[in-house]
N, C-alpha and C positions, 0 to 999 in steps of 0.2 A: 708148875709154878711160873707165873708173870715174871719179865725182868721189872717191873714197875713194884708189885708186891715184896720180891726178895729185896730191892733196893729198899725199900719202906722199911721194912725190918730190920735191916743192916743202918741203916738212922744217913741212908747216902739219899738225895732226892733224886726222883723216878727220871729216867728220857720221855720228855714227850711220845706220848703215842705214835707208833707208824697207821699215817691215812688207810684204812681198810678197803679196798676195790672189788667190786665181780666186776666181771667183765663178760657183755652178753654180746654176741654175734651167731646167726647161724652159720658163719664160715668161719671152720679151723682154721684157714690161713690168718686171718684176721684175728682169733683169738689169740694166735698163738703170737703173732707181732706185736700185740699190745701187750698180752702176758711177760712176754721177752722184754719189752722196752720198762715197762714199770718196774719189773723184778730186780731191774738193776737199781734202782733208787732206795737208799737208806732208811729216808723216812715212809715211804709207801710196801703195803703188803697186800697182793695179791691172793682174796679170801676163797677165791672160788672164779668159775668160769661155767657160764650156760648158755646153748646151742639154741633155745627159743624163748618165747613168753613165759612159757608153763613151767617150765623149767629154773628160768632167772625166780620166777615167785616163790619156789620152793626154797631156791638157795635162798634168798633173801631172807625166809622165817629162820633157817639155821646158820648163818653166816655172819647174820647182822651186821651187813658191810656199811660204811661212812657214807661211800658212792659208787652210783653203776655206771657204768657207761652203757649207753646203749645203743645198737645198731637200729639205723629207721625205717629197714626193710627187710622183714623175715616173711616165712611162712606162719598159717593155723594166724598167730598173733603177732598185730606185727609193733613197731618200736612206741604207734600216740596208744595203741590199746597195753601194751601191756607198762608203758608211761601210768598209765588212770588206774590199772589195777595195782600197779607199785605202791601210788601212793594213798592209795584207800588205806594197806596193811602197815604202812613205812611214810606218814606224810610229811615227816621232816628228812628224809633218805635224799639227798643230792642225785639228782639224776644229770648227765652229760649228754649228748645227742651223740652219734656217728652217722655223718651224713655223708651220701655221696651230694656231688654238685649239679644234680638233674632238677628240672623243674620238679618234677614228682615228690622227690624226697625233699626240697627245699620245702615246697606246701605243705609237707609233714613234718618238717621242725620247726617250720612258723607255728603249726598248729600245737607243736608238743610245749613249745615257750611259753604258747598261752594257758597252760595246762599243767604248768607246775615244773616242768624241766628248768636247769639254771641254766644253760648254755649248751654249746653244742662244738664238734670240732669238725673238720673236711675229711672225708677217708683219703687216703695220699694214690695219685694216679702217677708218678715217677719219684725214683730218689732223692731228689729236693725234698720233693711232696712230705715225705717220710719224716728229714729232718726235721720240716717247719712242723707234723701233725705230733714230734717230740716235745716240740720248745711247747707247744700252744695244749697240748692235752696236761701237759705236767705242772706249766703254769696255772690252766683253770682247778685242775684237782688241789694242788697244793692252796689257792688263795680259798676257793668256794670251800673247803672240804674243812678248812680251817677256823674260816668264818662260821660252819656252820655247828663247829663243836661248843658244846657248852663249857663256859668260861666259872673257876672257881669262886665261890659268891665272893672271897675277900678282892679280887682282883675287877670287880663289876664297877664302872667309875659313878660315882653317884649322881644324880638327875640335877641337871643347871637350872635356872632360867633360860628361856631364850636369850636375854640380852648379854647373861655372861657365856654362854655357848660362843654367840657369835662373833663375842670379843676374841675367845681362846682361838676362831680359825683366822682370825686376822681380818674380817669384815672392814670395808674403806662403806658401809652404811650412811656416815654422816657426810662422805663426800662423792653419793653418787650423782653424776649429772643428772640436767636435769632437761636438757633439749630433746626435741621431739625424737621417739625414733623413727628411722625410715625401713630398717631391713632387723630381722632374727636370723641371729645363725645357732643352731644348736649342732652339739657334740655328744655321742654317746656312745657307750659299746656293752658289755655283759649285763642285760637286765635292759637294756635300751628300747626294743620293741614292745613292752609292757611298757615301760616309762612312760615312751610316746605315745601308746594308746590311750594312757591316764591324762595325762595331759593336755590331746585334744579334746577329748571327752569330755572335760572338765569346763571347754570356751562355752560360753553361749552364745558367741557367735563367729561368723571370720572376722580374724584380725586386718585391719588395714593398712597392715606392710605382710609383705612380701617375706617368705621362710626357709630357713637354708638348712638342711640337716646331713652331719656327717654322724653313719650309724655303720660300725667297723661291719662289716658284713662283704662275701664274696659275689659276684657274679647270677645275676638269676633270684640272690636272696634279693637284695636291695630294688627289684622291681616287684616281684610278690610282695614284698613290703607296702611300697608305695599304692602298687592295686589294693592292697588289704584295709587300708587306711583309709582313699579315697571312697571305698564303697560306704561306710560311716558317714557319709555326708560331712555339710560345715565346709572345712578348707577340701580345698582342690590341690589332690597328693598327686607327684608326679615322677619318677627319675629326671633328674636334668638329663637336661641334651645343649651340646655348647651352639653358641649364638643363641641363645634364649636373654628374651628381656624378663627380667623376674619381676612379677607385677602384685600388686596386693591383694591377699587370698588366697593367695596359692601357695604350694611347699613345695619343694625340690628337692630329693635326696641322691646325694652321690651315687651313682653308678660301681659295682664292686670294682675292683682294681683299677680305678680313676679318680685320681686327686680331683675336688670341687673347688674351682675359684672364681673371684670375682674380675672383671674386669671394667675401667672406664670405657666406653662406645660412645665420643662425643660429649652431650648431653645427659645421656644416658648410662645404666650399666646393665654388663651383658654375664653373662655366664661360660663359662671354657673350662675341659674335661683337659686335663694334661698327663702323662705316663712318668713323672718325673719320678726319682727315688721314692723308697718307701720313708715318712718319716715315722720315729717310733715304730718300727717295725709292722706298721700300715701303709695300707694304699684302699681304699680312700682314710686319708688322716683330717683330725682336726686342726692341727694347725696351720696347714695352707688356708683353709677356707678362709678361718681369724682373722690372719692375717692382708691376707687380701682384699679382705672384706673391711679391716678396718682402714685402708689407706684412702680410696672413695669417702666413706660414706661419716669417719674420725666420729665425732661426739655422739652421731645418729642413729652407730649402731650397738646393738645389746649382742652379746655373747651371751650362753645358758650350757652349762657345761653339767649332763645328768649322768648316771648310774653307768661304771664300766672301770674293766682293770687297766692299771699301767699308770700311764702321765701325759697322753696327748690332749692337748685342748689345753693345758699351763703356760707355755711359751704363744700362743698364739692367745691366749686370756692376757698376758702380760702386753702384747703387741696391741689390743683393744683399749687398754685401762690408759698405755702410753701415747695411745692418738687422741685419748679424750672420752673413747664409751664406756658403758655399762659392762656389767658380768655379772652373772649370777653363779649360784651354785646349788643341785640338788644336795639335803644335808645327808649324813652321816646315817640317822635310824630309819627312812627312807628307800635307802641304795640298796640293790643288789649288792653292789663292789662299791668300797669309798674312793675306790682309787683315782679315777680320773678329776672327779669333783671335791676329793680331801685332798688333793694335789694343789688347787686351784686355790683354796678356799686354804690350806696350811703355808702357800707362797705370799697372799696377804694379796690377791687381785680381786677378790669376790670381793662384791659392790652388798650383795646378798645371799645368803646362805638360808633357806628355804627347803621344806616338806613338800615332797614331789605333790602334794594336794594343792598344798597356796602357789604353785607358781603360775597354772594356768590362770586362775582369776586375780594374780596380781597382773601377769603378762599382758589382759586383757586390757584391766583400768593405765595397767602404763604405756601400751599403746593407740590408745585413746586418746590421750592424756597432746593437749596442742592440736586438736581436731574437730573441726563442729562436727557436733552427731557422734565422734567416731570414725566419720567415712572420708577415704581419702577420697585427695582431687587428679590432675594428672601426673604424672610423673612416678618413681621408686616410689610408692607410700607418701606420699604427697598429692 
């Protein structure tokens, strides 16, 4: 008997469900660390554990877990294939990544993100390693795993208009500037690399400013990224590198463990990779960028804060809206996670709150927008 069913019966209401888990690695060490680390958690049950592909499939038919984790390097099958066969059988099954931090397996969790995985964690290489691979696997289980249960139909909030939707996240719509912009800077973290791919996808052309993207990502990811994107044509993707003049057409994405910011150079602005603390428990963060970026460049530049857990990218939205620029915000039925951008957008700093579809072809018409043609002259997007 269920404690959810005996409670029904007795007329007391049920505990929330405990998150259900497999946990698939072909190393018992590893299973057994994760096994041990989740078992201590109240609301998470550990349903099963399997040593390969073939294996994890079977438990999956009798276990029927919430979410797997999965290792991205086994034998016979390894973490993107038996990814694609999970969810042929389980297409709504939450899958997690366990990546180590090699190029190797980085190209095989870019590849699994695009593939239907919701995120991914670092396998821990020291003690530290361990604590942060606690805080960060327990937090993505608990949010994604959460997000992805189905919600009782009375509890379902009923469908707005847009106009009263984006009243309820505090949209400043009627009072967004309206001066040219020179520079993008965007924010994102869990579901962000899908985000972004939509997103460029979506321009019909390069934009004529210059793009700055903070995408929480470690070392090694955040350049496979940027190769991954640039081979798509349109804008020219790049990892910054500091002293770089950021010029229009091109995008620059943070470097893993290096804050992006902007800096005046003269006439100009430059770019600089800094080691300072982590904020919000990132490094590279969104709010350094923001913020940086809005003290240069005040009414000219746009903030875009898309799909990821937590709250960075709020305080450095709020540092953009009070020098004078723009902000947007990916909405709510759109997101991976609402978190970073229902942050932003429940603080009352989204200028617009927007469907990851319309931003790229608003992004376009309002960078256009104070430009013959569209195409900039010399100068930041100018």
């Amino acid at each position: 008997m269920s404690i959810g069913s005996a409670a029904a019966r007795n007329g007391v209401a049920p505990r929330a469900a405990r998150l259900r888990v497999l946990v698939v690695d072909d190393s018992a060490v590893v299973r057994r660390a994760l096994t041990d680390m989740l078992a201590k958690e109240s609301d998470i049950e550990v349903v099963g554990t399997a040593a390969s592909g073939k294996l994890a499939l079977a438990a999956v038919r009798q276990s029927v877990p919430d979410i797997v984790t999965l290792d991205v390097e086994m034998p016979e099958m390894n973490g993107l294939e038996t990814l694609v066969a999970l969810k042929k059988i389980a297409p709504k099954i939450v899958v997690i990544m366990v990546s180590s931090l090699t190029q190797r397996c980085a190209a095989v969790t870019l590849d699994a993100l695009s593939r239907g995985a919701a995120d991914y964690v670092a396998k821990p290489s020291s003690g530290a390693d361990i604590d942060r691979l606690r805080v960060d696997l327990l937090g993505k289980i608990r949010v994604l795993g959460r997000r992805a249960a189905p919600q009782p139909a009375a509890t379902l909030p009923t469908a707005m208009p847009r106009a009263a939707s984006t009243a309820a996240t505090g949209s400043r719509a009627s009072n967004e500037p309206t001066a040219r912009i020179d520079m993008v800077t965007i924010g994102c973290s869990t579901g962000g690399p899908e985000a972004l791919t939509t997103l460029f996808d979506s321009l019909p052309g390069p934009l004529p400013v210059p793009v700055l993207i903070v995408q929480h990502m470690p070392p090694t990811f955040t350049r496979l990224l940027a190769e991954r994107l640039d081979r798509k044509g349109g804008m020219r993707f790049s990892e910054a590198q500091a002293g770089v003049n950021p010029v229009p057409g091109c995008v620059y994405i943070a470097p893993g463990d290096s804050h992006l910011v902007v800096r005046s150079a003269g006439a100009s602005l430059q770019l600089a990779l800094n080691q300072d603390m982590p904020e919000n428990g990132c490094r590279p963060a969104v709010d350094p960028l923001f913020r940086s970026a809005a003290r240069p460049l005040r009414d000219r530049l746009l903030g875009i804060v898309l799909t990821g857990m937590g709250q960075d990218g709020a305080r450095g939205a709020e540092a953009i809206v009070a020098a004078g620029g723009s902000v947007w915000a990916q909405d709510e039925a759109s997101s991976a996670v609402w978190g970073m951008p229902g942050a932003v957008a429940k603080g009352g700093h989204a200028h617009r709150v927007l469907p990851l579809k319309e931003i790229g072809p608003t992004l376009q018409r309002r960078t256009a927008a104070g430009r013959e043609n569209g195409v900039a002259r010399r100068g930041v997007g100018s």
